[in-house]
C-alpha positions as CSV (number, residue, x, y, z in Angstrom):
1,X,-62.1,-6.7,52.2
2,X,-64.5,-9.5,52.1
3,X,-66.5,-7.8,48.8
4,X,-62.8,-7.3,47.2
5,X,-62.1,-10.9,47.5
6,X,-65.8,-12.0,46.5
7,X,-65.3,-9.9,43.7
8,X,-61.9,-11.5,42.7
9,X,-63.1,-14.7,43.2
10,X,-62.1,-16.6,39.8
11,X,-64.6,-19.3,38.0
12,X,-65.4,-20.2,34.7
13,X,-67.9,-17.2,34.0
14,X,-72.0,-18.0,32.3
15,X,-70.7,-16.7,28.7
16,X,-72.6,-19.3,26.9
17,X,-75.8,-18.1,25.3
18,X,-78.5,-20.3,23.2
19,X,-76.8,-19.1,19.9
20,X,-73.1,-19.9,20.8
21,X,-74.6,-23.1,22.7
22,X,-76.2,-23.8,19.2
23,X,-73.0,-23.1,17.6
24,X,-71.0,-25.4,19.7
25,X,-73.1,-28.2,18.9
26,X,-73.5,-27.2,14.9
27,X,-69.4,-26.6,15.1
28,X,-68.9,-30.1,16.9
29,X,-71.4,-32.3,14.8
30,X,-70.4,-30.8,11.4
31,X,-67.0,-31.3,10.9
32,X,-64.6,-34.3,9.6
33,X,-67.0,-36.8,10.1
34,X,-69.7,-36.0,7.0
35,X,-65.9,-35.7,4.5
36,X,-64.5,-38.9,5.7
37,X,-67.3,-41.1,7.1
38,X,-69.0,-41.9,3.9
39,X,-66.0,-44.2,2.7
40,X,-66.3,-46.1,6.2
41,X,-70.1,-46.1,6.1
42,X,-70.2,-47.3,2.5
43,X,-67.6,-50.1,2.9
44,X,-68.9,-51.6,5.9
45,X,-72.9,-51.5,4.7
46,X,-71.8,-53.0,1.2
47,X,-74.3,-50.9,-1.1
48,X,-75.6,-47.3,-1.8
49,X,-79.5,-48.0,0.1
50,X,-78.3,-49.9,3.0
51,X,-75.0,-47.0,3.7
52,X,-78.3,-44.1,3.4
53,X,-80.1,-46.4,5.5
54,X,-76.9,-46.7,8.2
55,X,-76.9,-42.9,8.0
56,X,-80.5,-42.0,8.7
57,X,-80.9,-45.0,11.4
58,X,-77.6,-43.2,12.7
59,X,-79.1,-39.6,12.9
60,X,-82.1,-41.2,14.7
61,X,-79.9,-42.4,17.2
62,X,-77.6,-39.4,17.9
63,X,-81.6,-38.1,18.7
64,X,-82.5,-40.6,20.7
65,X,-79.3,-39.8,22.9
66,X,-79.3,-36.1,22.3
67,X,-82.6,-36.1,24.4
68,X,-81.6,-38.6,27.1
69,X,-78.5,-36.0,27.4
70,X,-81.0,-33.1,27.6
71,X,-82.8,-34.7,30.7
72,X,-79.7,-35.4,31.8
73,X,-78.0,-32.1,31.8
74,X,-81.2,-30.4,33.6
75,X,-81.4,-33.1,36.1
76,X,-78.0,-32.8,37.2
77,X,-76.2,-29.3,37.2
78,X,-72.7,-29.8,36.9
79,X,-70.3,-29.4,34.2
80,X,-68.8,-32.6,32.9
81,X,-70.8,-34.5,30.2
82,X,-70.1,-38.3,30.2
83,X,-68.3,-37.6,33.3
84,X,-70.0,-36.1,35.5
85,X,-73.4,-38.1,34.5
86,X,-71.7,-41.5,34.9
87,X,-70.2,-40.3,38.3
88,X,-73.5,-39.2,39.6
89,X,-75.7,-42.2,38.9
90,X,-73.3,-45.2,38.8
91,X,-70.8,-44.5,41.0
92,X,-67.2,-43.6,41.1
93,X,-65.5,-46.4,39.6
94,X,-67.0,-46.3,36.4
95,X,-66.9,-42.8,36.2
96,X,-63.1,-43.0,36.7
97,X,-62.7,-45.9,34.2
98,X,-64.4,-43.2,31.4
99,X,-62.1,-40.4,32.1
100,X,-59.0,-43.2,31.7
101,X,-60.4,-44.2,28.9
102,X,-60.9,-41.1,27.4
103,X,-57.3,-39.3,28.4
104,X,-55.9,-42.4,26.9
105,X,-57.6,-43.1,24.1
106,X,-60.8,-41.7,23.2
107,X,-60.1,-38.0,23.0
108,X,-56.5,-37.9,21.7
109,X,-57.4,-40.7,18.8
110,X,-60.6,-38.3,17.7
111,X,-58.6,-35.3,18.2
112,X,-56.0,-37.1,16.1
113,X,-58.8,-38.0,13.4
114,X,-59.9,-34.5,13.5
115,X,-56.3,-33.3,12.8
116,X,-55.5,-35.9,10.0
117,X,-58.6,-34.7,7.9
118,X,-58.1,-31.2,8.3
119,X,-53.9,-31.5,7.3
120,X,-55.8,-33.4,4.1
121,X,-58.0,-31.5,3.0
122,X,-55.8,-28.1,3.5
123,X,-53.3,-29.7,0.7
124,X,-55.4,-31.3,-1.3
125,X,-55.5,-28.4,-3.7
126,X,-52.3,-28.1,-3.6
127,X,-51.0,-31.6,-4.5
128,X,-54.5,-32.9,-6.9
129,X,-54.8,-35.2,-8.5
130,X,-52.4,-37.0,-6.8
131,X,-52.3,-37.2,-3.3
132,X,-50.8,-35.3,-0.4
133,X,-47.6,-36.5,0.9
134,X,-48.6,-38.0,4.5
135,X,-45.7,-36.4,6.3
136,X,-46.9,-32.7,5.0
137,X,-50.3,-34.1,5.7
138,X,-49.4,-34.8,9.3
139,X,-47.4,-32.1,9.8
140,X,-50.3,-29.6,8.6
141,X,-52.1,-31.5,10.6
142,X,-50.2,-30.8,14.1
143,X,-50.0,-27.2,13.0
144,X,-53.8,-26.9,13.1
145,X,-54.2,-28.8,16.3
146,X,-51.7,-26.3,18.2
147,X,-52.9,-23.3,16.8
148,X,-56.4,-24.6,18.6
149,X,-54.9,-25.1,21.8
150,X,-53.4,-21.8,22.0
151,X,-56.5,-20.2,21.2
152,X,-58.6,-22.3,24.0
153,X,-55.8,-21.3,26.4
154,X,-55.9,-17.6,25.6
155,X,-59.7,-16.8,25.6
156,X,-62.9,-18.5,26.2
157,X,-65.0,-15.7,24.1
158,X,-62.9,-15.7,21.7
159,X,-62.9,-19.3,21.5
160,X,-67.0,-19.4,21.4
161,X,-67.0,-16.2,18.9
162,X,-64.4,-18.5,16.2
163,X,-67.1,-21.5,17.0
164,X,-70.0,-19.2,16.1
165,X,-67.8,-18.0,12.7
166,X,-66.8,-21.5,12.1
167,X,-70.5,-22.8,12.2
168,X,-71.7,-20.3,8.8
169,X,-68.4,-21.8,7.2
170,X,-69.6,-25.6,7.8
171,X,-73.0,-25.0,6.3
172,X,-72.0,-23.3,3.8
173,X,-69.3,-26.2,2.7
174,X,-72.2,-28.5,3.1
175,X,-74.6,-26.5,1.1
176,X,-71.5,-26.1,-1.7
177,X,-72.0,-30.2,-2.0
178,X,-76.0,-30.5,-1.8
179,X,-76.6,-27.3,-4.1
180,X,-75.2,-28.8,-7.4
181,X,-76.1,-32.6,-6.3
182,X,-79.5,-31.9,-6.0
183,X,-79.3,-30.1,-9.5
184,X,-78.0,-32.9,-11.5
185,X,-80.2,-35.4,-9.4
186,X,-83.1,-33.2,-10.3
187,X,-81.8,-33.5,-14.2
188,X,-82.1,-37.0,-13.7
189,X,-78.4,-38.5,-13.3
190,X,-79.8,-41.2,-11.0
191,X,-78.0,-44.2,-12.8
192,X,-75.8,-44.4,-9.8
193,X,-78.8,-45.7,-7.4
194,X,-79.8,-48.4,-9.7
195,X,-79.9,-51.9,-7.4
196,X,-79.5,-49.7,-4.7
197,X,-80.4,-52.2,-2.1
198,X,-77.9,-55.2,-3.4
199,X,-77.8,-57.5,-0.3
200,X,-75.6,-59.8,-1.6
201,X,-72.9,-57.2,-0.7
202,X,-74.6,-56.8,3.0
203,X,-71.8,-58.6,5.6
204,X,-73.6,-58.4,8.7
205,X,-70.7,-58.5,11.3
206,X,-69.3,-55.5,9.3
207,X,-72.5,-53.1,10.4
208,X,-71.2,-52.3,13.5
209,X,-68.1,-50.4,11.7
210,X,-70.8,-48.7,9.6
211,X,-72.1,-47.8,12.8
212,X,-69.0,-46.4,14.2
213,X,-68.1,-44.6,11.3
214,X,-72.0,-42.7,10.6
215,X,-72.5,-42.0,14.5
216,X,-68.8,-40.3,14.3
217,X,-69.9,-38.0,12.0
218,X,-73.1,-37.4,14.2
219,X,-70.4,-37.2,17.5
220,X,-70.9,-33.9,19.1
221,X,-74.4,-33.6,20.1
222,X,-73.1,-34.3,24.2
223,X,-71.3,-31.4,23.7
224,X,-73.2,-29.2,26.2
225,X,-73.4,-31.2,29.2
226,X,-69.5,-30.4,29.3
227,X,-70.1,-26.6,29.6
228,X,-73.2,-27.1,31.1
229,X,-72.4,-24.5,34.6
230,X,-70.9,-22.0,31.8
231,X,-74.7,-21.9,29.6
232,X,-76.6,-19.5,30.4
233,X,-80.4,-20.8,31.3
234,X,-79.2,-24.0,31.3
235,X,-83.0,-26.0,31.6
236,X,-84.3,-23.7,28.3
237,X,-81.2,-23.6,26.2
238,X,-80.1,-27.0,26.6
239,X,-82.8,-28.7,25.1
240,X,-83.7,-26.1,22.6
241,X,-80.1,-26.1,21.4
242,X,-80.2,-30.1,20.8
243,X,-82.9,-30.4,19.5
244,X,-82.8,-27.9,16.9
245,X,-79.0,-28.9,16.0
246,X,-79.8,-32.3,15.5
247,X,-83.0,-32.0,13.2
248,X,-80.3,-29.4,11.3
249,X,-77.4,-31.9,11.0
250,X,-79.8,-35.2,9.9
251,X,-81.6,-32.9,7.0
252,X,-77.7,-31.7,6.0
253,X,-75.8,-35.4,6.0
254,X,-78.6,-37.3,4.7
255,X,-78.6,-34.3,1.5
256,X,-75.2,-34.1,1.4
257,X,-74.6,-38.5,1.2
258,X,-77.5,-38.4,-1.6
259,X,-75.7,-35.5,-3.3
260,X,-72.4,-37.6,-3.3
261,X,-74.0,-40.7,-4.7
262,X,-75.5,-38.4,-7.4
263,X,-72.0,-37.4,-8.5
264,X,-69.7,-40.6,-7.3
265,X,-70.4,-43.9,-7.9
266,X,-69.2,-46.7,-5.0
267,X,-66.3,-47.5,-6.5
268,X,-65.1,-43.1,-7.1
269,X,-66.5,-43.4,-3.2
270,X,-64.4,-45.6,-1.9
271,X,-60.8,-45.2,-3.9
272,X,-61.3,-41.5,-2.8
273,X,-59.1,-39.9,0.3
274,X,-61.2,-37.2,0.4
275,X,-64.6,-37.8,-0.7
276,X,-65.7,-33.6,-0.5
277,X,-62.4,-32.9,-3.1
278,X,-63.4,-35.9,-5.4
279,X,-66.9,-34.8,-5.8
280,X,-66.1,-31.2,-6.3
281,X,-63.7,-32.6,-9.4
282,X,-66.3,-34.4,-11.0
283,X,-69.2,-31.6,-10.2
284,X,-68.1,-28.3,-9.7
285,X,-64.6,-27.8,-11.0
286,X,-64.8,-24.4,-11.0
287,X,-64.7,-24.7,-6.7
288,X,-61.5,-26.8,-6.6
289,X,-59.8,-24.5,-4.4
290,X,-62.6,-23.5,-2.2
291,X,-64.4,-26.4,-0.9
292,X,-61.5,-27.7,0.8
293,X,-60.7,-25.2,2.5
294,X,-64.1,-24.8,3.8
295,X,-63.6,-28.5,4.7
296,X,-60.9,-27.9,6.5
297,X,-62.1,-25.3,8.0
298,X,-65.2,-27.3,9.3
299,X,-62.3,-30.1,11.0
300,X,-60.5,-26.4,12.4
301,X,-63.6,-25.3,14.2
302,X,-64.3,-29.4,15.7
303,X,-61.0,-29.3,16.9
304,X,-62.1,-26.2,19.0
305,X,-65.3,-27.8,19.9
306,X,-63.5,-30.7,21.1
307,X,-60.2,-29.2,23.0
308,X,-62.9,-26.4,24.3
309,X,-65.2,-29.4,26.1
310,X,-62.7,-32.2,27.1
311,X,-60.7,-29.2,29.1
312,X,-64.0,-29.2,31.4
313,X,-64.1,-32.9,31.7
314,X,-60.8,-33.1,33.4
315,X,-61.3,-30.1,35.2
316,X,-64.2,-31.1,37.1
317,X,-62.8,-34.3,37.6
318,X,-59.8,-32.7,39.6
319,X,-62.6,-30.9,41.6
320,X,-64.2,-34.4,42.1
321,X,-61.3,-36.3,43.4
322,X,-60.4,-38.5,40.7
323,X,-57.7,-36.6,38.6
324,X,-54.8,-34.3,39.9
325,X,-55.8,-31.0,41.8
326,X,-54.0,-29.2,39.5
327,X,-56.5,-29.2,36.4
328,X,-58.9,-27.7,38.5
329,X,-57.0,-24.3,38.5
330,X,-57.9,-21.7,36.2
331,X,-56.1,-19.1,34.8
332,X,-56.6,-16.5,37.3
333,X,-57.0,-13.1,34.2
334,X,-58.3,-15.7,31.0
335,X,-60.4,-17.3,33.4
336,X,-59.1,-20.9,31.0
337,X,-58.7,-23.8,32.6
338,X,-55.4,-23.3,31.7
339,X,-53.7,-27.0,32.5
340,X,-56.1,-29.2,31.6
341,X,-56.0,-27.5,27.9
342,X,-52.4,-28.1,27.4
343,X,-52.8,-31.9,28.8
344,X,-53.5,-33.4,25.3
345,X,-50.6,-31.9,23.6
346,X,-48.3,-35.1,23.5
347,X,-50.7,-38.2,23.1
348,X,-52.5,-36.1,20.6
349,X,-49.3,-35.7,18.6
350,X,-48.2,-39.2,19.5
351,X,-51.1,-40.4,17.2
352,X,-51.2,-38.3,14.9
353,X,-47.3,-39.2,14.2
354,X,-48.2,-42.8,13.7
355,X,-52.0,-43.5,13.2
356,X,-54.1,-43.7,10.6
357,X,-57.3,-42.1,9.9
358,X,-59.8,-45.4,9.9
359,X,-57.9,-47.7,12.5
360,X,-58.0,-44.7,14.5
361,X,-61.7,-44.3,14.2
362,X,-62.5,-48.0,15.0
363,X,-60.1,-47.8,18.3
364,X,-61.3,-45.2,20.2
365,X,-65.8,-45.6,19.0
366,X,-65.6,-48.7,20.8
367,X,-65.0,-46.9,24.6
368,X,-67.2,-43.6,23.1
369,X,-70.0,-45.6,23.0
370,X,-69.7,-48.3,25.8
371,X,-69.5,-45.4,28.3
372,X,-72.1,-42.6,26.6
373,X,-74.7,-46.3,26.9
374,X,-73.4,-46.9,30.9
375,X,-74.4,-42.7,30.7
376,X,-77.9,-43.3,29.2
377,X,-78.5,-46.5,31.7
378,X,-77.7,-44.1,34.4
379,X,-80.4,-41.7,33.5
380,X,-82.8,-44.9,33.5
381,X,-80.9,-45.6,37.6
382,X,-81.2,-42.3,38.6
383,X,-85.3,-42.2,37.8
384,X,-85.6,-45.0,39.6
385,X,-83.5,-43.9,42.6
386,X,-85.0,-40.2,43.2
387,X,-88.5,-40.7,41.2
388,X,-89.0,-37.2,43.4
389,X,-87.1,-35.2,41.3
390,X,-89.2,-33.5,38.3
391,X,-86.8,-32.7,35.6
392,X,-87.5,-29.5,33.8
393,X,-87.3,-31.8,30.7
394,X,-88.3,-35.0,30.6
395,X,-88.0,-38.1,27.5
396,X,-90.8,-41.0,27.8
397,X,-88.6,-43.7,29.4
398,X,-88.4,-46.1,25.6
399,X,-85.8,-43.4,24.7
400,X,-82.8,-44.2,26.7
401,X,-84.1,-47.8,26.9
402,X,-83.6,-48.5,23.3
403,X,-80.8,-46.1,23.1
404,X,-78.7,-47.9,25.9
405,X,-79.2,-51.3,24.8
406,X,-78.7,-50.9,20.8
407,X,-75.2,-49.2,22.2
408,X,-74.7,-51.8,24.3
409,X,-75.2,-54.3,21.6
410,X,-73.2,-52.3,18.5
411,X,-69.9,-52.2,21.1
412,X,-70.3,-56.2,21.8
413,X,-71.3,-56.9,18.1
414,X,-67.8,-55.0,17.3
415,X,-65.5,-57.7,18.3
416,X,-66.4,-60.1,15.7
417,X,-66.3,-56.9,13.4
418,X,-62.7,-55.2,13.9
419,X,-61.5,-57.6,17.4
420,X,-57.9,-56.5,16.9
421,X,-58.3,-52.1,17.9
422,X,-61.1,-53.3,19.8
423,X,-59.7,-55.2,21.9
424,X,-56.9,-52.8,22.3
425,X,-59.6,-50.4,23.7
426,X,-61.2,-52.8,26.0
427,X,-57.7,-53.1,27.3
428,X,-57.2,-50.2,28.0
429,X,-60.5,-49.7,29.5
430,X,-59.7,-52.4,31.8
431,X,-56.7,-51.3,32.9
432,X,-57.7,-48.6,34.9
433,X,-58.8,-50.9,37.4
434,X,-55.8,-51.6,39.3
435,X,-55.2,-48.3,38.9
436,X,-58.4,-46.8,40.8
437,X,-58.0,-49.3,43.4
438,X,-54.3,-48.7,44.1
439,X,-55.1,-44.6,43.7
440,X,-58.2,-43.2,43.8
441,X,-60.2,-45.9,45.9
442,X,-57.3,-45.7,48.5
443,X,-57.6,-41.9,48.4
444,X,-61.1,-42.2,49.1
445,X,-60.8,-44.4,51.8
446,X,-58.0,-42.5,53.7
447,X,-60.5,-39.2,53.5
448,X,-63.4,-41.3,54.9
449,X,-60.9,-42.5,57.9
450,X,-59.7,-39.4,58.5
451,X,-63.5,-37.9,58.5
452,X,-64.2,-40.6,60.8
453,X,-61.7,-40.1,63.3
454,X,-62.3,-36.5,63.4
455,X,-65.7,-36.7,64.0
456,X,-64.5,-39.8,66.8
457,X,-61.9,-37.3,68.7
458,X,-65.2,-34.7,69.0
459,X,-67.6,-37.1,70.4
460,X,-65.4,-38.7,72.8
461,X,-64.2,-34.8,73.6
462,X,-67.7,-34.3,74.1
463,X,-68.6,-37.0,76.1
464,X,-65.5,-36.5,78.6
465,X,-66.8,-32.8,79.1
466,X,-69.9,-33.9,79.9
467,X,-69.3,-36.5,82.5
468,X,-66.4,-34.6,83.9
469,X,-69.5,-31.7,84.0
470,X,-71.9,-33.9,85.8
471,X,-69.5,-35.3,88.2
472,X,-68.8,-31.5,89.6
473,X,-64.7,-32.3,88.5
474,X,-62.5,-29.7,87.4
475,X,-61.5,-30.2,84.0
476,X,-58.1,-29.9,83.2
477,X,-56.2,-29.4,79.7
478,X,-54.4,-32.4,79.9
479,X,-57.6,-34.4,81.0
480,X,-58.5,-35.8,77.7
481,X,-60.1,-39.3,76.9
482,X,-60.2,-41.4,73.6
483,X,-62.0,-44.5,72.8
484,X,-60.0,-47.3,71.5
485,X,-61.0,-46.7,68.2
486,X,-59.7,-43.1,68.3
487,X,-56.7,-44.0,69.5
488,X,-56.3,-46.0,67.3
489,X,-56.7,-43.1,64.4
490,X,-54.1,-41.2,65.9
């Protein structure tokens, strides 16, 4: 009986090999960010060299933290990414402020981003050259974004096998843009990186948006640490898969930007809605059709990256306490963490109904990037606190110094740059204090009472035996003392 209900016991199974782990982070990192970002990027660096600069500098970065997550996610074996890394190091009430932060705004307005560029690019062929009608954009958009969530509710292989698919389909739109850039930059079309590096263009406040908008592109390289008890050989694959990913996805945006310069000039870049559709007009008509679709098909598969990882954020919070019990339960024959898939579904509409693509992108990079910095300064706490813990994989300790404190100063340099959606988000960030304290810290506290007055009631059961034992009295049933403080528990 016992074997039969060891053997039914349900969990989220170890289906998560080195390739699909390599696929998740590919799928995640390559998606609407490289199509769209290049506009933001370029209007808040002010020229063609500082915008490649912002990107390079920005794939540096996205290293710098990929590693410090790395360390991270062998040092400390749960599933849960930002979470679980925050929770672990800095305590619970940061930890709890992330995951408010990101049900309320940082997962359904990048989900919402996601959407918006894939419902774009999808019509594009359709409606060129004029634009899409935003209500079919949005529309298209939602459509996408529910097919994903029924998939993620129905199967986690199947989920990982489209991610694996998906991954071929976003390098090859990518190599579809470098391929005939780097042929006519070979030719010598270079005429559009003359005075590449025209500073009097450069607004300094404004880099921080340039920022936001290149390390979204780059967003997706934490992906593992959210699946990391579903990986299998987590302290090999974990590391291997990031780094190699992230060397990938540098080489393919920094082609791909210099390819669109090639074909674009800043002014093409920056009118465009779609920068991929514009540069397959003016390059390679003959591919009209195809590239966005491929595009879109690259936001499809980062939609699934992102609904299949945020699901295990909120499900190990329910197991930790901090979020309701019941998006800890799995589907007992998928094996899906069935709930805490479908929680999205209305905020994730909600924006896309009424947001825009760039507002959007500002709003929620301010909180991604305050709490992945508290997640990096945690690593640096958590050294310090248990120097007796060898990590399988270790990062000399300048990494996450200089990658906490330039994230650190990008979100405070942000509120001179955009203080309107940043300041929403810091609201909203700061709004889930009253809420931990009236809810969660209260929760705690009642636990810790009730622990202590158990373990109260048994040592002043304990000592009443024993007494009553070396006294030589009968004990009776009803002969039963509590301390003051007991009684006062019950």
């Amino acid at each position: 009986m016992g074997k039969d209900k060891k053997e039914e016991a349900v969990f989220l199974r170890k289906k998560i090999t080195l390739l699909r782990a390599f696929s998740l982070l590919i799928g995640s990192m390559v998606g609407s960010g490289i199509f769209i970002s290049p506009k933001g990027v370029l209007k808040n660096s002010g020229s063609v060299g500082f915008s490649l600069l912002v990107w390079f500098s920005c794939g540096l970065l996205s290293m710098f933290g990929a590693l410090c997550y790395a360390e991270l996610g062998t040092r400390i074996t749960k599933s849960g990414g930002h979470y679980i890394y925050i929770l672990e190091t800095l305590g619970p009430l940061p930890s709890f402020l992330f995951l408010w932060a990101e049900f309320f705004a940082i997962r359904p307005a990048n989900s919402a981003v996601v959407s918006l560029a894939f419902g774009r690019y999808m019509l594009e062929p359709f409606f060129a050259p004029c634009a899409a009608p935003v209500p079919a954009v949005k529309l298209v958009s939602l459509l996408g974004y529910y097919t994903v969530l029924t998939l993620n509710s129905w199967s986690v292989t199947w989920s990982a096998r489209l991610q694996m698919a998906l991954s071929v389909v976003k390098l090859l739109a990518l190599a579809l843009i470098i391929v005939p850039g780097m042929m006519l930059l070979a030719q010598g079309h270079t005429e559009n990186f003359q005075h590449a590096f025209d500073r009097q263009s450069l607004v300094l406040d404004k880099l921080p948006l340039a920022f936001y908008a290149g390390m979204f592109a780059y967003s997706g390289w934490f992906q593992t640490g959210f699946v990391r008890e579903e990986l299998v050989k987590p302290e090999r694959n974990i590391p291997l898969a990031v780094i190699v990913s992230v060397i990938t996805v540098i080489v393919g945006y920094m082609l791909t930007n210099v390819s669109y310069y090639t074909v674009l000039g800043t002014e093409d870049v920056l009118a465009s809605p779609a920068v991929a559709v514009s540069f397959v007009q003016r390059a390679f008509k003959s591919l009209i059709s195809v590239v966005p679709v491929l595009v879109a098909l690259s936001c499809f598969g980062t939609m699934n990256g992102g609904i299949f990882t945020f699901s295990r954020t909120l499900f190990v919070a329910s197991r930790e306490g901090q979020w309701p019990p019941l998006f800890s339960m799995i589907h007992i024959r998928r094996h899906t963490p069935l709930p805490a898939v479908m929680l999205m579904f209305p905020l994730v509409t909600a924006m896309v109904c009424i947001g825009d693509i760039y507002h959007l992108l500002n709003f929620f990079s301010f909180s991604r990037w305050l709490f992945i910095g508290l997640a990096t300064l945690g690593l640096i706490v958590h050294r310090c606190r248990h120097p007796e813990l060898h990590s399988p994989f270790q990062v000399p300790l300048f990494v996450p110094v200089s990658f906490t404190i330039i994230c650190l100063f990008t979100v405070a340099m942000s509120f001179y740059s955009d203080p309107v959606n940043i300041s929403i988000g810091c609201t909203i960030v700061l709004s889930g204090f009253p809420v931990y304290y009236l809810i969660i810290h209260r929760q705690m506290s009642d636990r810790c009472r009730n622990l202590f007055c158990a373990v109260s009631r048994i040592e002043c059961r304990a000592e009443t035996l024993l007494s009553r034992a070396s006294s030589q009295v009968p004990i009776s049933s009803s002969a039963l003392v509590l301390s003051p403080d007991s009684s006062a528990c019950s």
